[in-house]
N, C-alpha and C positions, 0 to 999 in steps of 0.2 A: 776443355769441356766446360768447365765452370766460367771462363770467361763468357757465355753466353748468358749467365745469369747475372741480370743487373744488381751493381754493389759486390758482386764475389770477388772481384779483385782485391777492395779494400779491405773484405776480408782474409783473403789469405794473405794477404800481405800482415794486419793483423797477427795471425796465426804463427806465420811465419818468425816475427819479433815474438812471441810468446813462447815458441818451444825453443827458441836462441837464449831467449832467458833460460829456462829452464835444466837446458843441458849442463850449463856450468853448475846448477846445484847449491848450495854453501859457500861458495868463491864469490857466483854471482858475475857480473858483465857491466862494464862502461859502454858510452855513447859509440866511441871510436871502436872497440870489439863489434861491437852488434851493428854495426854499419857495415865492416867486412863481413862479418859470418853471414850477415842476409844478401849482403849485394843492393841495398836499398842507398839511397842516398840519404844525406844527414839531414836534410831537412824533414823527408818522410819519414825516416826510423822515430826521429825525435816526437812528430807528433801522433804516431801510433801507439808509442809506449805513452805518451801521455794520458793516452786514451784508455789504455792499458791499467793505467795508475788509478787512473778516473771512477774504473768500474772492481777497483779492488783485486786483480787478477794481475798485477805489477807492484814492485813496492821499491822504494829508492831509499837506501840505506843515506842521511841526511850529512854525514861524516864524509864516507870513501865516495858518494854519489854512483854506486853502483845498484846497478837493480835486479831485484832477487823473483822470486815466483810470491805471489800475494795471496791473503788468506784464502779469497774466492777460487783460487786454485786446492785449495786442499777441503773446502767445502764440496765442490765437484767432483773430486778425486773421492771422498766419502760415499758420493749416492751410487758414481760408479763402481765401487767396490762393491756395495748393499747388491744392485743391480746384476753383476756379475759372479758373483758367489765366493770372489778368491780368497782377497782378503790374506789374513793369518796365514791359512795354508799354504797359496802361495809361496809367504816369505819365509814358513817351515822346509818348504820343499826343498828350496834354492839353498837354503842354510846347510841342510842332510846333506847335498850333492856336493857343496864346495868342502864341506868336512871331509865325505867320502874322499873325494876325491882330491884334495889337496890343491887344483884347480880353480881358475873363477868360473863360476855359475851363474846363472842368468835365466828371466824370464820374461818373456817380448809379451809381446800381444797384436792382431792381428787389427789394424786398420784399413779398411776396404785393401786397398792395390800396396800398402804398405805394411811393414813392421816396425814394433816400437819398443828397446826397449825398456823395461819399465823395472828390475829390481837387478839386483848384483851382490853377490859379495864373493868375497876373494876366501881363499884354502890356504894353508899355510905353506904351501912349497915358493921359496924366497923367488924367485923368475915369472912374471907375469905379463898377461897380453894385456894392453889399454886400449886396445880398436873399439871397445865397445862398452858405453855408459850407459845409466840411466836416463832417458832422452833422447838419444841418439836414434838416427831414423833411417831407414833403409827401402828398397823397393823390396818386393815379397821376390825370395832367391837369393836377395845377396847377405850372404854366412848363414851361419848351420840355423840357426832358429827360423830363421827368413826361408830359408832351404823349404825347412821340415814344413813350415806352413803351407807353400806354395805345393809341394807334394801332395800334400794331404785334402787339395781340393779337386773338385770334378774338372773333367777335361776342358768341359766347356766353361767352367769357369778360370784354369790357369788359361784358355787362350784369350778371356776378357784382361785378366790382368795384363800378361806378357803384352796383350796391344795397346793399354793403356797407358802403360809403363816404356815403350818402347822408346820412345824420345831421351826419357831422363835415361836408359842404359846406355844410347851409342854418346851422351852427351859426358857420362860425369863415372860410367863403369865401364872401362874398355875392356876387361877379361868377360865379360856377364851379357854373352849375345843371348837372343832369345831361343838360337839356335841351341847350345851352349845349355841353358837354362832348362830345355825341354829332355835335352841329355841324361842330366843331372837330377831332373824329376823323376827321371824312370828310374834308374841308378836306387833311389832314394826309397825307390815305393818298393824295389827289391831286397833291399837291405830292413827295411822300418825306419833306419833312423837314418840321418842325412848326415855327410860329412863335407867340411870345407879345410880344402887342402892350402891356405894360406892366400888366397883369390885376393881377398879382402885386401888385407895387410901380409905383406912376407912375413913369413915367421911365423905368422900365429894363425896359429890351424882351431877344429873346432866340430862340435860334435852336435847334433840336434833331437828333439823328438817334440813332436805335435800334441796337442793338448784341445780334446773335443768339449762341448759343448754337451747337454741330456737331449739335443735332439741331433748331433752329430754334425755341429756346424762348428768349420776350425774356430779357436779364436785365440790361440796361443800356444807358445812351446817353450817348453825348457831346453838350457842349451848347458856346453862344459866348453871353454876355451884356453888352449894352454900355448906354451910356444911349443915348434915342431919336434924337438926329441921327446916332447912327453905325450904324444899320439902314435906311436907304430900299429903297423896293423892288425899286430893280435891287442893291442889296448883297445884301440877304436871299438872291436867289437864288444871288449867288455863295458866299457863306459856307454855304450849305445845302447845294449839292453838294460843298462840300470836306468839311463835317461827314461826308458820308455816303460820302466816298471812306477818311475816315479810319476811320470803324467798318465799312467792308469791310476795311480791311487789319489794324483788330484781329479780324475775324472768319476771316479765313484765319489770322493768328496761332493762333487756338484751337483751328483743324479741326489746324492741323499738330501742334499741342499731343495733343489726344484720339488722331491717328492713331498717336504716338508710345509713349502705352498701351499696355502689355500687359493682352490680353485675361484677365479672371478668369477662373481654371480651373473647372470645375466641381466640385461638393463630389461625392466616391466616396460611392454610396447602403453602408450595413454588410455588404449581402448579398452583397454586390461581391466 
């Protein structure tokens, strides 16, 4: 779809090199890493992350020559948090839940036909899943956050997604038909909260709940992931409703947030 707009390739291509940095974190990424994880070739990789460097949104550690996320990434990351109300609470949220629960915690956020996501931290029971980091990017369905978001939309828009999406599932998610994925939406919209039985990664199972918007537009969920003995089914049910006690009380968080807005004034017509 974006390939009809002139220049979008070079930008997701872009993009692409931008969230490969990204996912590594504090590690950070050589040439040769970020040439396989995009699939791009080393002459392109090389001069898009230059470009990258260029505009302050890359940075190349001058020692190891690996390259990290750049300040203009955490100046962006700032307006979007203002913007979006999370913030703090957010990373209250995820912290209460991985304590609760002894579990990693986690909170995505919803990008058009995707999930992303975007905090973590780990509970203290010593066995842990690593399917899923900060950065790490998924089509809306695949694992419990991804789940709970896609559930949590209208019919007609999970069937915009599932079509948009349907390529990258038969290409890179063989468990994750759209068949499959319309299942598990009802499944999910019965329960409230979504569960993923190890689809992803074997082993590591995983629990969801959706996180609205003050006008009831999805744009994120919290989630609990653990390896499979620590999900049976009467757990699920308990870890499901705490998930979704927690993303009501981030979503009163947001309403008091927006009520707290002042409203835009209206722009005086000249005639005025």
């Amino acid at each position: 779809m974006s390939d009809a707009i002139p220049g979008a390739q070079a930008v997701s291509r872009a993009l692409r090199v931008l969230r490969s940095v990204a996912r590594t974190r504090t590690v950070g990424i050589n040439l040769a890493q970020l040439v396989r994880d995009t699939g791009l070739n080393k002459a392109t990789a090389h001069r898009l992350v230059l470009a990258l460097i260029a505009e302050g949104m890359v940075e190349q550690d001058p020692q190891s020559l690996r390259y990290f996320v750049g300040r203009e990434c955490y100046v962006l990351g700032g307006i979007a948090s203002e913007r979006f109300g999370l913030g703090r609470e957010a990373v209250d949220a995820v912290a209460r839940l991985a304590m609760w629960s002894g579990d990693s915690a986690f909170f995505s956020i919803r990008s058009d036909v995707f999930a992303v996501c975007v905090l973590r931290e780990d509970g203290d029971y010593p066995l842990k899943t690593h399917v899923l980091q900060p950065g790490t990017r998924h089509p809306l369905g695949i694992g419990a956050g991804s789940l709970a978001m896609l559930a949590a939309l209208g019919d007609t828009e999970v069937d915009r997604v599932l079509g948009e999406n349907e390529k990258i599932l038969k290409k890179s998610y063989a468990n994750f038909s759209s068949a499959f994925l319309r299942s598990a939406v009802t499944m999910t919209r019965e329960r409230g909260f979504s569960v993923n039985e190890g689809l992803v990664v074997s082993g590591s199972w995983g629990i969801g709940a959706a996180v609205h918007s003050p006008t009831g537009d999805v744009i994120g969920a919290l989630s609990i992931a653990a390896v499979e003995s620590r999900l049976p089914k009467d757990r699920q049910s308990e870890v499901g409703k705490h998930l979704m006690k927690e993303a009501k009380r981030l979503e009163a968080h947001l309403a008091r947030l927006s009520a707290m807005r002042p409203e835009p004034k209206p722009k005086r017509s000249r005639s005025a």
